[in-house]
C-alpha positions in Angstrom: -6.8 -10.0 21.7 -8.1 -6.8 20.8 -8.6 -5.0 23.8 -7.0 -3.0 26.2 -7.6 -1.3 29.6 -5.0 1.5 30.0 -4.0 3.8 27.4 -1.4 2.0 25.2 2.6 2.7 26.9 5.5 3.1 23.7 7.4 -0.4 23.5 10.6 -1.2 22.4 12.5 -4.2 21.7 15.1 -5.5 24.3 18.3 -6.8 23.0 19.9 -10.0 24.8 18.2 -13.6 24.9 14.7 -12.9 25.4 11.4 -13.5 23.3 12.3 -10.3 21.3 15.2 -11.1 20.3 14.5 -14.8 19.3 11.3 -13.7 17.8 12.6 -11.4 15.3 15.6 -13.9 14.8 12.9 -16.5 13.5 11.6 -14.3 11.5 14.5 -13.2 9.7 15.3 -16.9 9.2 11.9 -17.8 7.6 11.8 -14.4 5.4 15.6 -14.9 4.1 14.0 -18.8 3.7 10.9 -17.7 2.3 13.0 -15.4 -0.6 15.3 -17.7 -1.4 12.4 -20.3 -1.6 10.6 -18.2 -4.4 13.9 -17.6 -6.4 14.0 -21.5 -6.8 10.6 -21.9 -7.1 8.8 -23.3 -10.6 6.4 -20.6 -11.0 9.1 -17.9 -10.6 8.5 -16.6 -13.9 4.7 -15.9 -13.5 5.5 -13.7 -10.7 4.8 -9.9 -10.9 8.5 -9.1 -11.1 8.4 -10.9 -14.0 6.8 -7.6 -15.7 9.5 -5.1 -13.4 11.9 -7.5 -15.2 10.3 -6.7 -18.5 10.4 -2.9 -18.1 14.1 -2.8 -16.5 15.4 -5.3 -19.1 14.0 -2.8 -22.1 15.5 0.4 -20.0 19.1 -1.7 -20.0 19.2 -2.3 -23.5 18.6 1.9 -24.1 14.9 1.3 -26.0 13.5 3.3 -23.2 11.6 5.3 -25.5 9.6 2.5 -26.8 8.9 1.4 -23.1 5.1 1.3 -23.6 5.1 -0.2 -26.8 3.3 -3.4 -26.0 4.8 -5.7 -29.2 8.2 -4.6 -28.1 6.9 -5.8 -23.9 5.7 -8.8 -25.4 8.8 -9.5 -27.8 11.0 -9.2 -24.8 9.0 -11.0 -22.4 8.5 -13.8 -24.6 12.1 -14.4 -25.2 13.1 -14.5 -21.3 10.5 -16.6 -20.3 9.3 -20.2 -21.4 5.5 -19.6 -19.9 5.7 -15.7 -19.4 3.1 -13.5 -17.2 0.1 -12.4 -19.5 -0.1 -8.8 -18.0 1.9 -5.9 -19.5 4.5 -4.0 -17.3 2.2 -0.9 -16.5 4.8 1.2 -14.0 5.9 4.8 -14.3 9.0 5.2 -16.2 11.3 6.1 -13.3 10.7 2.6 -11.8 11.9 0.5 -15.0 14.9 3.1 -14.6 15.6 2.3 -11.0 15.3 -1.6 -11.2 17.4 -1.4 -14.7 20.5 -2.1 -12.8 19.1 -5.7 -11.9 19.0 -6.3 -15.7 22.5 -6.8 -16.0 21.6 -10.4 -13.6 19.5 -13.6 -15.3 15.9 -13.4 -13.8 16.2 -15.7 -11.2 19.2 -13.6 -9.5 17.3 -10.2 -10.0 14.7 -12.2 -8.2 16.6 -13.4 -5.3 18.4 -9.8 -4.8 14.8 -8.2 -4.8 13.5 -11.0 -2.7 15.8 -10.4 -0.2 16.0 -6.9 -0.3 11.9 -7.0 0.2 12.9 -9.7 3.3 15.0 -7.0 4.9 12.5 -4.4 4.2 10.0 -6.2 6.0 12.5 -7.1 9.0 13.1 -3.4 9.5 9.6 -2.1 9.6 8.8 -4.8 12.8 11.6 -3.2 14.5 11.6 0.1 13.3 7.8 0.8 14.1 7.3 -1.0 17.6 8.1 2.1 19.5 4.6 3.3 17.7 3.1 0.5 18.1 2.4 -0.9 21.4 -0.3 -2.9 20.6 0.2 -6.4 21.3 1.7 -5.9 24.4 3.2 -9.1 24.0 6.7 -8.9 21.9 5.7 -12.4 20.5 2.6 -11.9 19.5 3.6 -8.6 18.0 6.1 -10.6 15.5 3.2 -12.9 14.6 0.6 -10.4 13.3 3.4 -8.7 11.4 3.6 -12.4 9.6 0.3 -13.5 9.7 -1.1 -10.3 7.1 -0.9 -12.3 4.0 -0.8 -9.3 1.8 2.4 -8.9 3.0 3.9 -12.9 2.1 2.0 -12.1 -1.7 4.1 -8.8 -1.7 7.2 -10.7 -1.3 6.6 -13.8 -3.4 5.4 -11.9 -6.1 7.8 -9.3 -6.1 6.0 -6.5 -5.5 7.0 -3.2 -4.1 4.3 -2.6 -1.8 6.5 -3.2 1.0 8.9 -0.2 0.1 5.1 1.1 0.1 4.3 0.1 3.5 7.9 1.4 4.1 7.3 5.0 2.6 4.1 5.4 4.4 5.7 4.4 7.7 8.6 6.9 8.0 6.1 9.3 6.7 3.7 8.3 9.7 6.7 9.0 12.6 7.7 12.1 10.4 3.9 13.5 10.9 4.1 12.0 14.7 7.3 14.9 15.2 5.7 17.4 13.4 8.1 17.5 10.4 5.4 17.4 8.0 7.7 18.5 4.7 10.2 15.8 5.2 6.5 13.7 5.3 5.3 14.5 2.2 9.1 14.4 0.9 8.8 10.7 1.8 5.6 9.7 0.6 6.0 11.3 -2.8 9.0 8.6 -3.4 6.0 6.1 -3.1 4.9 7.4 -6.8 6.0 4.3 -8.3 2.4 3.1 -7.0 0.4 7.1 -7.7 -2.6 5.0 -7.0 -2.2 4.5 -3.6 -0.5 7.7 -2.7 -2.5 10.3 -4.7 -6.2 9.8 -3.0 -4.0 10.1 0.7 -2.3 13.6 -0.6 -5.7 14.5 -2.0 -6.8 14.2 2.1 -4.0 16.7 2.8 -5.1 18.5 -0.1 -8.3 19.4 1.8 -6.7 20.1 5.2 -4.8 22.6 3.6 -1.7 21.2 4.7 1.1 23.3 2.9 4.4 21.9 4.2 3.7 18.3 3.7 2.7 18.9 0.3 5.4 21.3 -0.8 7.7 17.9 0.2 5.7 16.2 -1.9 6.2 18.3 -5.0 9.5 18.2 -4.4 9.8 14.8 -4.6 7.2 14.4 -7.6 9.2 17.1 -10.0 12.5 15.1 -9.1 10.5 11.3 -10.5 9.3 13.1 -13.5 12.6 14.6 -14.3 14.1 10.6 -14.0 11.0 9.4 -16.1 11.9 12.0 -19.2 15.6 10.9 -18.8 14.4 6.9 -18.9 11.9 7.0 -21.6 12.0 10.8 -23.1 9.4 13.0 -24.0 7.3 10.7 -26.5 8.0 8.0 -23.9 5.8 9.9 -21.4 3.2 10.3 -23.6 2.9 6.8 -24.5 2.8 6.4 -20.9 0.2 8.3 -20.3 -2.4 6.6 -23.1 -1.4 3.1 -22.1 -3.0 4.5 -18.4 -6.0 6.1 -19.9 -6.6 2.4 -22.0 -5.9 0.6 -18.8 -8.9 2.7 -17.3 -11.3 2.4 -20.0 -10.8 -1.7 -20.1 -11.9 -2.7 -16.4 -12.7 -6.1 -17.7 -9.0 -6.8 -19.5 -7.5 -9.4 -17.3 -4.2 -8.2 -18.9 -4.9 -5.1 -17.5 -6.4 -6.8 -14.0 -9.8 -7.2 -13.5 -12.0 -4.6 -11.8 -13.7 -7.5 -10.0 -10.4 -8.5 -9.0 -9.9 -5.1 -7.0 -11.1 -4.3 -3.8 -11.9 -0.6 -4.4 -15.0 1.5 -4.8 -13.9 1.3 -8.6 -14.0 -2.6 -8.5 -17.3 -3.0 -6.3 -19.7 -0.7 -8.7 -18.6 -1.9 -11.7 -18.9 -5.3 -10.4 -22.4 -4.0 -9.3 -23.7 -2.3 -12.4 -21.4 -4.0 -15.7 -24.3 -4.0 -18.2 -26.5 -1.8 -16.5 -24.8 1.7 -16.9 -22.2 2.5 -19.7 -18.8 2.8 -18.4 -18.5 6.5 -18.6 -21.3 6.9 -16.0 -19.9 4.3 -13.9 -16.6 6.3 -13.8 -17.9 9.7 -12.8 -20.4 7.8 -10.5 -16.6 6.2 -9.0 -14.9 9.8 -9.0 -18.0 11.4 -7.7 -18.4 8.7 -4.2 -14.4 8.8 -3.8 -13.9 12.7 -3.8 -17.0 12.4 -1.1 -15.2 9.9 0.9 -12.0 11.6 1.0 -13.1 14.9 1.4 -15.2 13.3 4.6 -12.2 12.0 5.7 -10.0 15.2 5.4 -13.4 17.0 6.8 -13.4 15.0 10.3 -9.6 14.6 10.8 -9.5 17.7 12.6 -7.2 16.8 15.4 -3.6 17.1 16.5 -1.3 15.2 14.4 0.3 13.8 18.4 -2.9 12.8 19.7 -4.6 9.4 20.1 -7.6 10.6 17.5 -5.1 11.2 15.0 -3.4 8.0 14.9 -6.8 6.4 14.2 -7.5 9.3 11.8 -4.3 8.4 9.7 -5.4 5.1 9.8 -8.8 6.0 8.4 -7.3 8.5 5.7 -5.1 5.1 4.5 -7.9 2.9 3.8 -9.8 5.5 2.2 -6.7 6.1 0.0 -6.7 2.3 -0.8 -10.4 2.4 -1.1 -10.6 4.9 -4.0 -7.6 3.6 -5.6 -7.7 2.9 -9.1 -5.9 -0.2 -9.7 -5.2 -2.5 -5.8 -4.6 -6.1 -6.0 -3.9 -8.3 -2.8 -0.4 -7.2 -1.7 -1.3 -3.5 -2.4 -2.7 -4.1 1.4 0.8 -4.0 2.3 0.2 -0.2 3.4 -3.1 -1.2 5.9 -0.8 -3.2 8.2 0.0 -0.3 9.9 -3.4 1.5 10.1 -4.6 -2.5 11.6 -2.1 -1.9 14.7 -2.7 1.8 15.2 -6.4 0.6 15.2 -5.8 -2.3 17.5 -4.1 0.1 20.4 -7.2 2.5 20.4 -10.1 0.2 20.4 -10.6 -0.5 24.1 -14.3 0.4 25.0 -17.2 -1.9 24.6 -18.8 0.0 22.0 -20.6 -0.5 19.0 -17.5 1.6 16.9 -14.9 -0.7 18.8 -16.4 -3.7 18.2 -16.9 -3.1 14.5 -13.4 -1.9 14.9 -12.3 -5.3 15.8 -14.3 -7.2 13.4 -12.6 -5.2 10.7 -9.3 -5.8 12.1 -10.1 -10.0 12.2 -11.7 -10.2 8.9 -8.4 -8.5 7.8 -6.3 -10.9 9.4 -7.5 -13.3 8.4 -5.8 -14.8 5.2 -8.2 -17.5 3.9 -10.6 -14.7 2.8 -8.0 -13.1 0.9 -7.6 -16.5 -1.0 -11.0 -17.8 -1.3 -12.2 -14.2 -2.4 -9.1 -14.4 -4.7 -10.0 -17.7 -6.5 -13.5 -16.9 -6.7 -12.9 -13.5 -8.3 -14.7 -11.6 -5.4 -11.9 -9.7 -4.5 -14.1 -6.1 -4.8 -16.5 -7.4 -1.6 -13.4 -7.0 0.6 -14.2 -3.0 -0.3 -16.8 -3.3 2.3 -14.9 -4.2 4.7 -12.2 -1.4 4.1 -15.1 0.7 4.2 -16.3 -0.3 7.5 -12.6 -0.3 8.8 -12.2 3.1 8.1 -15.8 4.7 8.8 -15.3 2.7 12.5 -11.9 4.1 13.0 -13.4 8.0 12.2 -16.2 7.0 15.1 -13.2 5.8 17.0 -11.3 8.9 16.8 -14.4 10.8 17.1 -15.0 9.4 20.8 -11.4 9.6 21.9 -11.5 13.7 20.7 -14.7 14.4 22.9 -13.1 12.6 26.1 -9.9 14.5 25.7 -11.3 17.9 25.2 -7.4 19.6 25.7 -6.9 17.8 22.6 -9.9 19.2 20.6 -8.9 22.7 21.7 -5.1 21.8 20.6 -6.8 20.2 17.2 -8.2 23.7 16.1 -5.6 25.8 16.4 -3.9 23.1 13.9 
């Protein structure tokens, strides 16, 4: 399943009635299904859109600048919902402003409309990306991986907007594939609404110097915080900004989410060392590993952005983003799904790297862990295995560079 023989050929889907076509037809039907499935469901209103709702619902009634005033989130919350979410809507302002238009519906159609938008979402990426993504050969079993990644199904029952994520990351990827590295970072810096996950991956450009991609970037940041004064105002902000700072200094609040609950370097040393070390320590020791990681990452992806290295290099630079995120639950995975098939194309050889490549990419796959780990709030040990995906990908990419040495002399010049 995860090999190959010949380098990987570009694929695309063939219209007309053929296993591509009927493929992506069933899964349209079970994702509309699975949407409209959740809106009806019981537990609807302990979904995470449940807090979007919150924050959107206070933005529609003009108290924007009370936003992060937590009596006021729980006032509202409590009087839309009969057994509400404990957790606290903890978003930038600009996203409560963009989802305040689905106030004006009851919950349960907000929910459907972002269900199905999310459905959609997901739809377009399978079709969207298979031209950069030849790996499964197979159109079928292409479809299939794309719905087996449960981080993907938790993203669109609960709401999420990790796909949009996923979605941000991937036009971002093709971007960087044709060189248009501005309109990249342009892209990505609309994925703000989650800084967590985008921030450590800019820091990566941040080391390689890459100018264009972050002056897109910018661009798009100074544009969000413009729409974030307008939705909650100045004093808005800086509530904002001390309900983040109190976020990080409580990584045991379960209304906050549980460290042990995150797969990040955050989550896997405090799990390790709560007790041991005060929590100061334990975050410059976190700071100090992740700025070591990324700048290893930045450090080694050295090569072309067109070449085979580089795919797996962008898929490294990914994880290690989601790695040293601050705050990652089980649908912020949405964004590895893509890094898991770039990985799956270049791991042919029987090497150590490949095969620790491919035990990654199964381990990753595979959805009971997600659930056991989940339930047994162990989440953080699946750190390790991001960890591994991503130092085996750099080895990976390492070997393809020295076997293509055309492409390492193309890489310097870059």
């Amino acid at each position: 399943m995860f090999s190959s023989t010949s380098p990987p050929v570009p694929r695309h889907f063939r219209l007309g009635l053929n296993d591509s076509t009927l493929a992506l037809l069933a899964a349209s039907i079970l994702l509309v299904s699975a949407a409209i499935w959740c809106a009806h469901g019981p537990n609807a209103e302990k979904t995470d859109f449940s807090l979007t709702y919150v924050g959107a619902r206070i933005i529609y009634q003009g108290l924007g600048h009370n936003l992060y005033d937590l009596t006021l989130q729980k006032q509202t919350r409590d009087s839309l919902f009969e057994h509400p979410n404990p957790l606290f809507f903890e978003h930038p302002p600009f996203e409560a402003l963009l989802f305040s238009p689905l106030a004006a519906f009851s919950f349960r159609t907000a929910y459907l409309i972002w269900g199905l938008f999310n459905a959609v979402v997901w739809l377009f990426l399978i079709y969207f990306l298979r031209p950069h993504l030849p790996w499964p050969a197979e159109d079928l079993g292409y479809v299939f991986l794309w719905l087996l990644f449960a981080p993907l199904g938790v993203a669109l029952y609960q709401g999420q907007s990790s796909l949009v994520l996923l979605a941000l990351y991937a036009i971002s990827f093709v971007c960087l594939k044709h060189r248009k590295e501005s309109l990249a970072g342009f892209v990505l810096g609309l994925g703000l609404f989650k800084f967590q996950l985008v921030l450590p991956f800019v820091l990566i450009l941040v080391f390689r110097k890459k100018w264009r991609f972050l002056s897109g970037f910018a661009i798009t940041s100074f544009f969000l915080f413009l729409l974030s004064v307008i939705a909650v105002s100045w004093r808005g902000l800086a509530d904002y900004v001390r309900f983040v700072l109190t976020i990080g200094s409580n990584p045991q609040n379960e209304s906050y989410g549980s460290a042990v609950d995150m797969p990040t370097i955050s989550g896997l040393l405090y799990a390790l060392f709560r007790g041991k070390i005060g929590h100061g320590s334990l975050n410059v020791a976190v700071a100090v590993v992740s700025l070591l990681l990324l700048a290893f990452v930045a450090w080694r992806w050295r090569s072309n952005l067109l070449n085979e290295s580089s795919d797996l290099m962008f898929a490294a630079a990914v994880a290690a983003a989601l790695l040293t995120s601050s705050h990652m639950f089980t649908h912020d995975f949405s964004p590895l799904v893509l890094p898991m098939f770039l990985a799956g194309a270049r791991s042919p050889e029987r090497s150590p790297s490949s095969w620790l490549l491919r035990l990654t990419l199964v381990l990753l796959w595979a959805f009971p862990v997600y659930f056991a780990l989940v339930t047994w709030h162990s989440l953080y040990l699946f750190s390790l295995v991001l960890f591994l995906f991503a130092y085996s990908a750099i080895v990976r990419a390492g070997r393809l560079a020295q076997s293509q040495p055309e492409l390492r002399t193309i890489g310097a010049k870059c």
